[in-house]
Wavefront OBJ file of the C-alpha trace (Angstrom):
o trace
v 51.274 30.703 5.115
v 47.937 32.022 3.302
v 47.169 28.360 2.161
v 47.441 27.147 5.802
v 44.965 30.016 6.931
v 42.869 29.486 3.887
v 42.946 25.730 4.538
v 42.595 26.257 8.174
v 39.092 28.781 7.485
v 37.849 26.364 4.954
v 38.126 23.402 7.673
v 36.588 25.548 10.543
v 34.070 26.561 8.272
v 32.959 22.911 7.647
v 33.092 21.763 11.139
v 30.207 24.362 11.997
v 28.178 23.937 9.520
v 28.388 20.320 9.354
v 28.219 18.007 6.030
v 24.981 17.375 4.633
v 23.533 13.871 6.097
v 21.577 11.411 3.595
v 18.327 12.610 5.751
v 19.259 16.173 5.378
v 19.034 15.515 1.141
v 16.172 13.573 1.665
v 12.695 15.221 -0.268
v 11.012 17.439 1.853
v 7.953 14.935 0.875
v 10.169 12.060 1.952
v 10.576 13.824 5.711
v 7.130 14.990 5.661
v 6.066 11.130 5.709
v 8.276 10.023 7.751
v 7.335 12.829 10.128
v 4.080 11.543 10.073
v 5.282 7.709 10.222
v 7.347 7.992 13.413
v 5.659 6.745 16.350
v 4.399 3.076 17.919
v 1.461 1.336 16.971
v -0.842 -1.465 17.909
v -2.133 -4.506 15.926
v -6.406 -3.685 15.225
v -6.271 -6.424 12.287
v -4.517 -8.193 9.541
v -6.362 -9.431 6.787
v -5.258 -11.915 3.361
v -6.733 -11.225 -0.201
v -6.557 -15.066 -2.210
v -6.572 -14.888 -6.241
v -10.257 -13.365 -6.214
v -10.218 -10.339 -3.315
v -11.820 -12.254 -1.153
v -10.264 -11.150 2.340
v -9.799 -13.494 5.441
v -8.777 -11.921 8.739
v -5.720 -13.354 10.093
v -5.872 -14.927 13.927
v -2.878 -12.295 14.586
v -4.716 -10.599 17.652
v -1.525 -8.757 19.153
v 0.580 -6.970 17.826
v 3.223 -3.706 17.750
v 5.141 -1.939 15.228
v 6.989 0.918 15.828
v 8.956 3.359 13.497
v 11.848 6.030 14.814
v 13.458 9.277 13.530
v 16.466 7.845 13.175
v 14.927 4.896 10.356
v 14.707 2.080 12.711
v 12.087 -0.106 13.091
v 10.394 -3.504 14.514
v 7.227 -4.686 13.970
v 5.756 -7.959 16.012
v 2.588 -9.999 15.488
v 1.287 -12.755 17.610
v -1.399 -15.582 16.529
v -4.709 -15.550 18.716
v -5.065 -18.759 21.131
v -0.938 -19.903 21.458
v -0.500 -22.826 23.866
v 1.851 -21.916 26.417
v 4.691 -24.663 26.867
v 4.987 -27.623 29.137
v 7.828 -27.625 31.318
v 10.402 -28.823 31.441
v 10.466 -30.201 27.935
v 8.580 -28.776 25.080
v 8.131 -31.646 21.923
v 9.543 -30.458 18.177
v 5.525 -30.167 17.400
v 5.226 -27.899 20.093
v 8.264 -25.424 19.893
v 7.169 -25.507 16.207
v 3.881 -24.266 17.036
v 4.952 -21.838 19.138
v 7.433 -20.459 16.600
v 4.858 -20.519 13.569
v 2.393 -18.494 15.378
v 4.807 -15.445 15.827
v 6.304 -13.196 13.489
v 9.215 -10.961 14.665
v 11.679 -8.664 12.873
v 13.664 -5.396 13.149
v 15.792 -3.335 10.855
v 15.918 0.463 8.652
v 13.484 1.802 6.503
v 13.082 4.160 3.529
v 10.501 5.766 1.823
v 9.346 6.549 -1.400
v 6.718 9.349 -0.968
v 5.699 9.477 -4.806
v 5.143 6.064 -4.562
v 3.391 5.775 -0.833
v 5.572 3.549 0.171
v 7.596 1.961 2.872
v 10.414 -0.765 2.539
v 11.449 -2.785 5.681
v 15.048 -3.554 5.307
v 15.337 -7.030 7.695
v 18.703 -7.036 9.862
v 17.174 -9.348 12.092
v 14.130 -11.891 12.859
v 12.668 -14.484 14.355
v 12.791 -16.809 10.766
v 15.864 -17.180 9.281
v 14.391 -16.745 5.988
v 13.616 -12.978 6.581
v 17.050 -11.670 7.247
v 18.587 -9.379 4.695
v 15.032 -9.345 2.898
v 13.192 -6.053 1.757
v 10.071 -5.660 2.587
v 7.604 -3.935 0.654
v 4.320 -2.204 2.155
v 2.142 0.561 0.592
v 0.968 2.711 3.495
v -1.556 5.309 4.110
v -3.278 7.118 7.133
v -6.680 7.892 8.133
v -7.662 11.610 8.083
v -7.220 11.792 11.774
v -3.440 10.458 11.643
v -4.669 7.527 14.191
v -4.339 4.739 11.757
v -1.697 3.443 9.448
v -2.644 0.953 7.088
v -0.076 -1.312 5.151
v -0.798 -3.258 2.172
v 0.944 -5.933 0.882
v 1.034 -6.478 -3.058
v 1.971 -9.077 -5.600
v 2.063 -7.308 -8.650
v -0.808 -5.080 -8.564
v -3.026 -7.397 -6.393
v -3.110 -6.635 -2.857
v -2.547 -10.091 -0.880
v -2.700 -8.601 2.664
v -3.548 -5.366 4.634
v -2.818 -4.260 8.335
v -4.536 -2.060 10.151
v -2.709 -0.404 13.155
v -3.563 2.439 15.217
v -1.104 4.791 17.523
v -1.261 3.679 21.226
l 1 2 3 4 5 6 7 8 9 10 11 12 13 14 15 16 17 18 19 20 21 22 23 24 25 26 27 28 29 30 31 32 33 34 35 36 37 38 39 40 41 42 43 44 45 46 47 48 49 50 51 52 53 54 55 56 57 58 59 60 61 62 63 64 65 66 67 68 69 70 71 72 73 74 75 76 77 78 79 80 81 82 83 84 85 86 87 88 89 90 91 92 93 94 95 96 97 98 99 100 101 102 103 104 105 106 107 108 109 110 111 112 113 114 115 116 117 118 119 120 121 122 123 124 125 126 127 128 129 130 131 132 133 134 135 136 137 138 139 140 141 142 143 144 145 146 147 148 149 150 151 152 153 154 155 156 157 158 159 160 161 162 163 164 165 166 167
C-alpha cells in the first residue's frame, strides 16, 4: 500500500511540475536569440557576392519572413517586374517564369548562439528541390533591433546577404 501512495505522490508530483521540454533545456543564450528573432519582417534587399566580393543586388523587391516562439517559420521573396498571366491559358514559358521569379518555403528552426546562427529546416516549398533541406544563414541585428541581416556562406565566403527590417 506505501508503494501505491509513493507511486501515486511521485506521479502527482510530475504532473505539476511538468517534464522538462527541449526549449526549456535550451541555453539561456539560445532563448535569448530567439527572443530577439521572433517577430515578422519585410524584404529591404538581397544582395549576391560572385568569386571576388563583388555584390549584385537581387531584383527580389518584396518580400516577408517571419519567425514564431514556437520554432516555426516562412520566409517569401518575390522578383521585381513579374508578368501577370494571360487567361485562360498560361504557355510552359510563362508558368515557368512566373515560378522562377518566386521563392517560397516554410518549416522549424534552431539556433546555434555561439555560432550566430540560424538553420531553416524545409518541410515545405514552392521547388521541389528545397524540401527536407537545411538551410544555413548567419544572422545578426542592428543596434536598434529593427534589422536582421542573414548571410549566406560557402565555406567562409559569403555568397549572399538579406537585409530585412520588422514591419
Amino acid at each position: 500500500m506505501k508503494e501505491v501512495a509513493a507511486l501515486a505522490v511521485a506521479v502527482f508530483c510530475l504532473l505539476v511540475t511538468g517534464l522538462p521540454t527541449p526549449r526549456a533545456q535550451e541555453r539561456p543564450d539560445a532563448e535569448r536569440v530567439r527572443q530577439q528573432l521572433v517577430g515578422t519582417y519585410k524584404l529591404v534587399s538581397y544582395e549576391s557576392y560572385d568569386q571576388n566580393g563583388a555584390a549584385t543586388r537581387l531584383p527580389y523587391a518584396v518580400g516577408q519572413i517571419a519567425y514564431d516562439a514556437a520554432g516555426r517559420m516562412s520566409a517569401q521573396l518575390m522578383r521585381d517586374g513579374r508578368s501577370k498571366l494571360p487567361t485562360p491559358q498560361a504557355s510552359d514559358a510563362e508558368r515557368a517564369a512566373a515560378y522562377s521569379s518566386y521563392i517560397a518555403y516554410f518549416g522549424h528552426y534552431t539556433i546555434d548562439p555561439d555560432k550566430r546562427t540560424v538553420t531553416h529546416h524545409v518541410e515545405g516549398a514552392l521547388s521541389p528541390n528545397m524540401v527536407g533541406s537545411d538551410l544555413l544563414r548567419y544572422f545578426e541585428f542592428s543596434p536598434d533591433g529593427i534589422s536582421l541581416f542573414l548571410s549566406v556562406k560557402s565555406g567562409e565566403r559569403l555568397t549572399g546577404r538579406l537585409q530585412w527590417d520588422r514591419y
